[in-house]
OpenMM code with the backbone's topology and positions (N, CA, C; nanometers):
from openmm import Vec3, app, unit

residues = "UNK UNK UNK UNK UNK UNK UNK UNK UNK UNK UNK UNK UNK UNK UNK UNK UNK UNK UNK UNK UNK UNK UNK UNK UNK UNK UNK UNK UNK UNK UNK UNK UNK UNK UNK UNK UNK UNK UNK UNK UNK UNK UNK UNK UNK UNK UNK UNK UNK UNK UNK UNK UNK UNK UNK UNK UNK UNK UNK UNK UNK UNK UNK UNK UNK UNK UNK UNK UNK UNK UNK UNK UNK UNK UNK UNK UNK UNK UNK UNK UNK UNK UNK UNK UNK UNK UNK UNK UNK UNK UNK UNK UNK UNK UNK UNK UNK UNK UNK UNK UNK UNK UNK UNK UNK UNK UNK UNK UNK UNK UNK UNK UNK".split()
positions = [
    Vec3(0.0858, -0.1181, 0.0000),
    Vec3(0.0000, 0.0000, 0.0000),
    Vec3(0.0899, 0.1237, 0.0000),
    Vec3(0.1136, 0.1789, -0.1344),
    Vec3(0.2209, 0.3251, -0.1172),
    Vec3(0.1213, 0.4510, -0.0166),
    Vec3(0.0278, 0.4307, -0.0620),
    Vec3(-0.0563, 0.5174, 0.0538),
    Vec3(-0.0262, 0.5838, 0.1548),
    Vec3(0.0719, 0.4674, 0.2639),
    Vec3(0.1123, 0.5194, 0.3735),
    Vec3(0.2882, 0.5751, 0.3135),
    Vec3(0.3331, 0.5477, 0.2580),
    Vec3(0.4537, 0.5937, 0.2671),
    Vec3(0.3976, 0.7660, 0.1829),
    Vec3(0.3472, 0.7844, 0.1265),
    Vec3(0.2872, 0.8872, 0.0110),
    Vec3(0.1892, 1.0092, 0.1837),
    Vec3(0.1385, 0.9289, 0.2479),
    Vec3(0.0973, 0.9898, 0.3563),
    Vec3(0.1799, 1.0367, 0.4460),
    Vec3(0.2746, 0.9402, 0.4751),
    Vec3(0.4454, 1.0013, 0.5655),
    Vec3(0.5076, 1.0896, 0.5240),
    Vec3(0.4977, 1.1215, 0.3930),
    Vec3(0.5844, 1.2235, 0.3019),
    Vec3(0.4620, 1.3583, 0.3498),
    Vec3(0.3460, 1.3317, 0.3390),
    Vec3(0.2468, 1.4409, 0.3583),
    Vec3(0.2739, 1.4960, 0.4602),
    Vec3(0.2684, 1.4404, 0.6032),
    Vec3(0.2571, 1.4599, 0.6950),
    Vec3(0.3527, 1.5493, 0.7329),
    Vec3(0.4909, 1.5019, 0.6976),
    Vec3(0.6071, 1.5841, 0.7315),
    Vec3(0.5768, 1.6423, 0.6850),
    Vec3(0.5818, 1.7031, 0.5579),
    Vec3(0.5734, 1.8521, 0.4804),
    Vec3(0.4341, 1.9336, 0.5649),
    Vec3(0.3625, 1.8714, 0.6176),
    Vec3(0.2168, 1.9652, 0.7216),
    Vec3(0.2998, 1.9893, 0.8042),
    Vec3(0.3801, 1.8870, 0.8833),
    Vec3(0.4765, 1.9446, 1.0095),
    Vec3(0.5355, 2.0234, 0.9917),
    Vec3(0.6712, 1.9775, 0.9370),
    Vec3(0.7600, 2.1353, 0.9192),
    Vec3(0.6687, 2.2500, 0.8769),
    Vec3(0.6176, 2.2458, 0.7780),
    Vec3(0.5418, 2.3616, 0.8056),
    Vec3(0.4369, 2.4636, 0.8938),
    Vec3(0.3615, 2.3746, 0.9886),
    Vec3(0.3331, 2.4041, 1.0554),
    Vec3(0.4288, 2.4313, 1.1847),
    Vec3(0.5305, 2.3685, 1.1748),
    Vec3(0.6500, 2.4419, 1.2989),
    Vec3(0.7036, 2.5411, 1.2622),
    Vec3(0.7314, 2.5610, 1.1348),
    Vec3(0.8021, 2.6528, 1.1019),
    Vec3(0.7172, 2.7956, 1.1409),
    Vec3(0.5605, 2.8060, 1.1161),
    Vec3(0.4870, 2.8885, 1.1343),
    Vec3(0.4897, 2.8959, 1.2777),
    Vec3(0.5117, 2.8186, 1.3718),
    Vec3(0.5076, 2.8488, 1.5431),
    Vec3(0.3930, 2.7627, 1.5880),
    Vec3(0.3232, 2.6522, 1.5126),
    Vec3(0.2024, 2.6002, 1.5567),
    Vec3(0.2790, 2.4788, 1.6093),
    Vec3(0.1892, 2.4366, 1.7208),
    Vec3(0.2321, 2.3546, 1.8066),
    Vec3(0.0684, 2.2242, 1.7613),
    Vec3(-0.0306, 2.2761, 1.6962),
    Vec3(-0.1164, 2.1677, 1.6919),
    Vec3(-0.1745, 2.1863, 1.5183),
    Vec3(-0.1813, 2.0669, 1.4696),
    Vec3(-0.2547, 2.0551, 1.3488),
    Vec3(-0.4121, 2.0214, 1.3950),
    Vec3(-0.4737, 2.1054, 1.3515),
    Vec3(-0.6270, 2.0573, 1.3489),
    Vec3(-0.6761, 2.0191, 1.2550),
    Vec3(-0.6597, 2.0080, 1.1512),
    Vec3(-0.7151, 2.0111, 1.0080),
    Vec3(-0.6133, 1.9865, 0.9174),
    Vec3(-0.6213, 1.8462, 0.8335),
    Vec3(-0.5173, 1.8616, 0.6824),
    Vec3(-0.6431, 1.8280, 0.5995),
    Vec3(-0.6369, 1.8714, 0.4600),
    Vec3(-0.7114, 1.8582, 0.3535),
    Vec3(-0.6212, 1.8555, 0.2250),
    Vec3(-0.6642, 1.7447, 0.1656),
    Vec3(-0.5415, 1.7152, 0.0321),
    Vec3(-0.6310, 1.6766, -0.0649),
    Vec3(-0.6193, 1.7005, -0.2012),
    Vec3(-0.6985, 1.6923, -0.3522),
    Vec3(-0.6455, 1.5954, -0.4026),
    Vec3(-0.7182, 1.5315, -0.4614),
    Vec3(-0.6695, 1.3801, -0.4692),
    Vec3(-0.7586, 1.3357, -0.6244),
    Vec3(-0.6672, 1.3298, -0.7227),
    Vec3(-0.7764, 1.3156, -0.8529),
    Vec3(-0.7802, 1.1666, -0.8583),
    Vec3(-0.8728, 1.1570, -0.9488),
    Vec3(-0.9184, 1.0288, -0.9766),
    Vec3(-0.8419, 0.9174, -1.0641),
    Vec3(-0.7958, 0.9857, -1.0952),
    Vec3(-0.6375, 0.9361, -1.2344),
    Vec3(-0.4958, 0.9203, -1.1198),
    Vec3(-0.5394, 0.9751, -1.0070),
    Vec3(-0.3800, 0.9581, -0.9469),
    Vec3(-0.2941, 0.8278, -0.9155),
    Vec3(-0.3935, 0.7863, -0.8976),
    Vec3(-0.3678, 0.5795, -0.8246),
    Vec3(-0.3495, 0.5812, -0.7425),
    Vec3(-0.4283, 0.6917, -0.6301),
    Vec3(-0.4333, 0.6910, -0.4881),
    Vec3(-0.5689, 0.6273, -0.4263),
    Vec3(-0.5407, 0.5346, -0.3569),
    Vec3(-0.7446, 0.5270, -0.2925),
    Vec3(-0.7635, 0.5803, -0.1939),
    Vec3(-0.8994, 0.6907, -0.1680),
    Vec3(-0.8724, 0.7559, -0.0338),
    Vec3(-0.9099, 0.6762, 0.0167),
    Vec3(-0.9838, 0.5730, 0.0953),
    Vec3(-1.0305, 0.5114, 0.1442),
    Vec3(-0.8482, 0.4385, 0.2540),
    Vec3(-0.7726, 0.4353, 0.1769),
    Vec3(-0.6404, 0.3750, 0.1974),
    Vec3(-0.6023, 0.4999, 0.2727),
    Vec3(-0.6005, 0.5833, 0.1674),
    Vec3(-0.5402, 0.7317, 0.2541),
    Vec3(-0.5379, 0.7652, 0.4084),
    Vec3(-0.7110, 0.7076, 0.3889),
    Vec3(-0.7421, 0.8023, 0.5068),
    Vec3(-0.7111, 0.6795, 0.6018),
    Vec3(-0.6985, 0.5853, 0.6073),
    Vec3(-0.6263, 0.4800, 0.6567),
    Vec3(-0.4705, 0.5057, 0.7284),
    Vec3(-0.4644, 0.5355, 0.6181),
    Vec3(-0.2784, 0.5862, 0.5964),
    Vec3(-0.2813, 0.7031, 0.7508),
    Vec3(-0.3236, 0.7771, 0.7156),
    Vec3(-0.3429, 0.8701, 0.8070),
    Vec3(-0.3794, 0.8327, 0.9033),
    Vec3(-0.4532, 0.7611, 0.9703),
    Vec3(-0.4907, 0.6997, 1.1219),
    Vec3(-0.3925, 0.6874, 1.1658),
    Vec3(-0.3287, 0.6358, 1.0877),
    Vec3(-0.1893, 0.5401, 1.1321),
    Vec3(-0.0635, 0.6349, 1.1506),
    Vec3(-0.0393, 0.6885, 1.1115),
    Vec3(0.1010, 0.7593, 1.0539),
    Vec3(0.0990, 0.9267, 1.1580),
    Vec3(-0.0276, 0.9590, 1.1861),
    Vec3(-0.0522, 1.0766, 1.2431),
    Vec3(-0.0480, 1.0512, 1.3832),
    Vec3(-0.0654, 0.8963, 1.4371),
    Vec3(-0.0402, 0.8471, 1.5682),
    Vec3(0.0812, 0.9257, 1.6629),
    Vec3(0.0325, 0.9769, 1.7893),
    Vec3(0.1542, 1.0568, 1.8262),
    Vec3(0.2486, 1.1928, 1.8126),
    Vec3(0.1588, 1.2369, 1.6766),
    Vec3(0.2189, 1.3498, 1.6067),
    Vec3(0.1102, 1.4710, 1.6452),
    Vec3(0.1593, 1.5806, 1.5976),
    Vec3(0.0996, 1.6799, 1.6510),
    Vec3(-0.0073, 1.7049, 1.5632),
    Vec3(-0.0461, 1.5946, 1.4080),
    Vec3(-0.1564, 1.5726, 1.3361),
    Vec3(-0.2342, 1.4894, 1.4280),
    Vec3(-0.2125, 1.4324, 1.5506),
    Vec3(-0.3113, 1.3107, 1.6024),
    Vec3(-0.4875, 1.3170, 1.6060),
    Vec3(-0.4922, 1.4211, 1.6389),
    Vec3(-0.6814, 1.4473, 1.6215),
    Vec3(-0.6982, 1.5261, 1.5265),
    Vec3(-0.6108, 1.5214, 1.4548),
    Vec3(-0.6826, 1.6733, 1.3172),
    Vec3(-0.7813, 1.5524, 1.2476),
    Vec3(-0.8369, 1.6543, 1.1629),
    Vec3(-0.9820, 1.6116, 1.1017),
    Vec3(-0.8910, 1.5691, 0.9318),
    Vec3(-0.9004, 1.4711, 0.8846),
    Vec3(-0.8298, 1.4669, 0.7376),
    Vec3(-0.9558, 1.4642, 0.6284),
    Vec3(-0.8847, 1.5540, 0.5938),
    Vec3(-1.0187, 1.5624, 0.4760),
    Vec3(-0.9582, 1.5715, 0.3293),
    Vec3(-1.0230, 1.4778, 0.2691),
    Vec3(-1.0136, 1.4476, 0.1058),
    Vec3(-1.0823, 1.5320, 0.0127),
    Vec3(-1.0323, 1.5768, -0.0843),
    Vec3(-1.1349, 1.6562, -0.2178),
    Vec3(-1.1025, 1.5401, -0.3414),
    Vec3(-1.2215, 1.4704, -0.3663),
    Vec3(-1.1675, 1.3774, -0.5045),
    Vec3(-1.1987, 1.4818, -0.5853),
    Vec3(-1.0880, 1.4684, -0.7240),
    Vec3(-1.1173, 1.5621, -0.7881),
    Vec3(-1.1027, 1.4826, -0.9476),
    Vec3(-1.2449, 1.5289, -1.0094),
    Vec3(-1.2647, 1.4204, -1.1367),
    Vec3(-1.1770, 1.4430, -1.2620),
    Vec3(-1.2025, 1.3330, -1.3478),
    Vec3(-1.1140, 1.3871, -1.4626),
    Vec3(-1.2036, 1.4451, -1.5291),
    Vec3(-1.1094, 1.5198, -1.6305),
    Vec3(-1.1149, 1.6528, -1.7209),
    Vec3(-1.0011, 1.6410, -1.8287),
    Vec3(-1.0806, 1.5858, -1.9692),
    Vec3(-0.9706, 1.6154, -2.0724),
    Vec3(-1.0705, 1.6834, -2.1896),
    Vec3(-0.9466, 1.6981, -2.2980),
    Vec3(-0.9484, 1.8057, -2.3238),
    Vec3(-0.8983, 1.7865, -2.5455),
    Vec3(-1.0299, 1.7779, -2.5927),
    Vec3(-1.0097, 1.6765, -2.7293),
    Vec3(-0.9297, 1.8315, -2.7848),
    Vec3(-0.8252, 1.8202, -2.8845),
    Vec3(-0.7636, 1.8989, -2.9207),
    Vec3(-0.8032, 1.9273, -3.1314),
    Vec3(-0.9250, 1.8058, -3.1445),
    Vec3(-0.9303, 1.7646, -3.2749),
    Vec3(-1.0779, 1.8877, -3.2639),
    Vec3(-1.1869, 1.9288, -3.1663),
    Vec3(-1.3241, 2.0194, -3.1527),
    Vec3(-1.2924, 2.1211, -3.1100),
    Vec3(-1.2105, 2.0831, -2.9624),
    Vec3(-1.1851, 2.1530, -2.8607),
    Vec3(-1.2842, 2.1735, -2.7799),
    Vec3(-1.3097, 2.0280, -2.7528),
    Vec3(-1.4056, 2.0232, -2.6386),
    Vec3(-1.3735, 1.9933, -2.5045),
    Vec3(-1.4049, 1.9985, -2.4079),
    Vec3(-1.3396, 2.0059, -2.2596),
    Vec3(-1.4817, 1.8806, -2.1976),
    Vec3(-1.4549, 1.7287, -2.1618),
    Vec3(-1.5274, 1.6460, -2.1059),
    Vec3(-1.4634, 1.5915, -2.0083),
    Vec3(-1.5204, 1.4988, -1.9507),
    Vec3(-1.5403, 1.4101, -1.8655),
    Vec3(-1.5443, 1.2850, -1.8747),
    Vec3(-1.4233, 1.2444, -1.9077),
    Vec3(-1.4915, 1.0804, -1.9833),
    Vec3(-1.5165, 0.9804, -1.8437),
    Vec3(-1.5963, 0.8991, -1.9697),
    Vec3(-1.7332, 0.7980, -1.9100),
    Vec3(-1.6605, 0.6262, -1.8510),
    Vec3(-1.5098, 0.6459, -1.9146),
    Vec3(-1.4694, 0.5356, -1.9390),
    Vec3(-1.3162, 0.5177, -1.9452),
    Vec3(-1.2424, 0.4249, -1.8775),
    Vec3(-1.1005, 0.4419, -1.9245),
    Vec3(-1.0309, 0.4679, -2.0312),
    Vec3(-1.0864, 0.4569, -2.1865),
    Vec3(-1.0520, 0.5321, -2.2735),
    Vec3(-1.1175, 0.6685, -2.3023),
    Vec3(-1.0615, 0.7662, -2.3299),
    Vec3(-1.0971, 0.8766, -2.3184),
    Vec3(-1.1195, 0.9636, -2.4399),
    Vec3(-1.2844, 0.8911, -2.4976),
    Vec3(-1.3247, 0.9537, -2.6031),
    Vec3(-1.4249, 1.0656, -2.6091),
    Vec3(-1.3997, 1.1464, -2.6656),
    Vec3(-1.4830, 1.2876, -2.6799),
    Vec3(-1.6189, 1.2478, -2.7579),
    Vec3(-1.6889, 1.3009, -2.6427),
    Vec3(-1.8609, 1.2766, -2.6780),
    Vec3(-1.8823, 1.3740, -2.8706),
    Vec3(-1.7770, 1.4392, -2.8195),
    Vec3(-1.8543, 1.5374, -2.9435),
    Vec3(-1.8403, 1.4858, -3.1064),
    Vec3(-1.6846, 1.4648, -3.1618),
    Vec3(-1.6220, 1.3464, -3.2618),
    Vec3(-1.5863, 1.2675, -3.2516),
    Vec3(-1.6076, 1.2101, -3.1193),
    Vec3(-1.5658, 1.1056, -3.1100),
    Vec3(-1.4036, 1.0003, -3.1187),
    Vec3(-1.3244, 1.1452, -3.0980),
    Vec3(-1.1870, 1.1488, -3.1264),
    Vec3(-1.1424, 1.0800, -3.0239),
    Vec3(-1.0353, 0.9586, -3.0147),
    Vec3(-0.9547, 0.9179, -2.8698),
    Vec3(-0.8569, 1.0098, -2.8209),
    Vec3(-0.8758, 1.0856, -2.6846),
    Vec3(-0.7926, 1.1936, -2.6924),
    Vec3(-0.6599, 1.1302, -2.5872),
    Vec3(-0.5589, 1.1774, -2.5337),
    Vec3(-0.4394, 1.1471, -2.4329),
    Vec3(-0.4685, 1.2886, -2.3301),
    Vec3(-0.5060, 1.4058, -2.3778),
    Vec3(-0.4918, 1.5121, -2.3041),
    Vec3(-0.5777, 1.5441, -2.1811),
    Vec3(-0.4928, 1.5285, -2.0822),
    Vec3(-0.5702, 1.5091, -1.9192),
    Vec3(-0.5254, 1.6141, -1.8546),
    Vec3(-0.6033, 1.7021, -1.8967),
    Vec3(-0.6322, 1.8855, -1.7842),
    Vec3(-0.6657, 1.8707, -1.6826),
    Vec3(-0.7502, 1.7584, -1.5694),
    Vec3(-0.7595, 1.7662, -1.4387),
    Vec3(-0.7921, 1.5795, -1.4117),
    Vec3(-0.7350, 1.5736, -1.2795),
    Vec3(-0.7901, 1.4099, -1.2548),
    Vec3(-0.6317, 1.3273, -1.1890),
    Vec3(-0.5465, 1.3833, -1.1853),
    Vec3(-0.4141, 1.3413, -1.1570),
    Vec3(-0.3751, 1.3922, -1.0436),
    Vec3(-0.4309, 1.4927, -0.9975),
    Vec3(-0.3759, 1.5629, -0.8539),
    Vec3(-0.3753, 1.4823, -0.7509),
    Vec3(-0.2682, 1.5267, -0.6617),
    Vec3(-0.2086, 1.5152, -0.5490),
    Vec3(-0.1618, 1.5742, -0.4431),
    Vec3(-0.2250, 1.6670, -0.3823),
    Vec3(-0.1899, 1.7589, -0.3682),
    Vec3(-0.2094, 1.7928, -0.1673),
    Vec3(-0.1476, 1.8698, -0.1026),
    Vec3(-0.1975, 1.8855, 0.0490),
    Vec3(-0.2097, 2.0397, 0.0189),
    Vec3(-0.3806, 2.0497, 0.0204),
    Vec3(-0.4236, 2.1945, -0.0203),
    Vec3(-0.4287, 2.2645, 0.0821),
    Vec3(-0.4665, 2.2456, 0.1772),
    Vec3(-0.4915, 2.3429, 0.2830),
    Vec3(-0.4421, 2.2696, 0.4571),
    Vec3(-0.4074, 2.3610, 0.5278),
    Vec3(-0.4046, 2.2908, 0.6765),
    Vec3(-0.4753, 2.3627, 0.7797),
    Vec3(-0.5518, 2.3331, 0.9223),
    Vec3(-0.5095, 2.4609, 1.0161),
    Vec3(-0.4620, 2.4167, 1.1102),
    Vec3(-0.3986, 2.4944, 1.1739),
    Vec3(-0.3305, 2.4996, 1.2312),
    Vec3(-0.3279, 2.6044, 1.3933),
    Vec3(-0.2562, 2.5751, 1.5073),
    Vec3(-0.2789, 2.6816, 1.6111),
    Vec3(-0.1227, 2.6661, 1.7040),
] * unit.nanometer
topology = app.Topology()
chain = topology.addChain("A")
for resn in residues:
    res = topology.addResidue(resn, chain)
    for name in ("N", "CA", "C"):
        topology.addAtom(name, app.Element.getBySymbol(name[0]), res)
């Protein structure tokens, strides 16, 4: 499960940063997490039970944003949502590669005190 090692990497980067700012408690992490990433939150937030044990993340609230895919046919220039692991444009029906949102990974926001 890379989950937790991908969550250990999170965590530190919330820490130091939150020490660096003078906070002594994490209350809150929130991370964007696309659907294309090959992350499962379900694991994540797993990951996090575990890994936040002891740390000054121990009771923060973890919160996930799945964030869908979004590509982007370059043959109309239409901007969809595909329905399906291949990623054909409703409009010509073109097979496109171009993926504008759905891959993120990201630790968007924290709070902190």
């Amino acid at each position: 499960m890379h989950e937790v090692g991908l969550m250990e990497r999170t965590l530190e980067i919330a820490i130091d940063r939150a020490k660096s700012s003078g906070a002594t408690t994490i209350h809150r992490l929130k991370m964007r997490v696309g659907v294309l990433s090959g992350v499962v939150p379900e694991a994540l937030n797993f990951a996090f039970d575990v890994v936040s044990e002891g740390t000054m993340a121990q009771n923060a609230r973890f919160e996930i944003e799945k964030i869908p895919a979004r590509c982007h046919c370059p043959q109309c220039q239409t901007e969809f949502q595909p329905e399906d692991i291949i990623f054909e444009c409703p409009n010509c029906h073109q097979i496109v590669s171009k993926v504008i949102s759905g891959k993120e990974l990201e630790l968007s926001s924290m709070e902190v005190s």
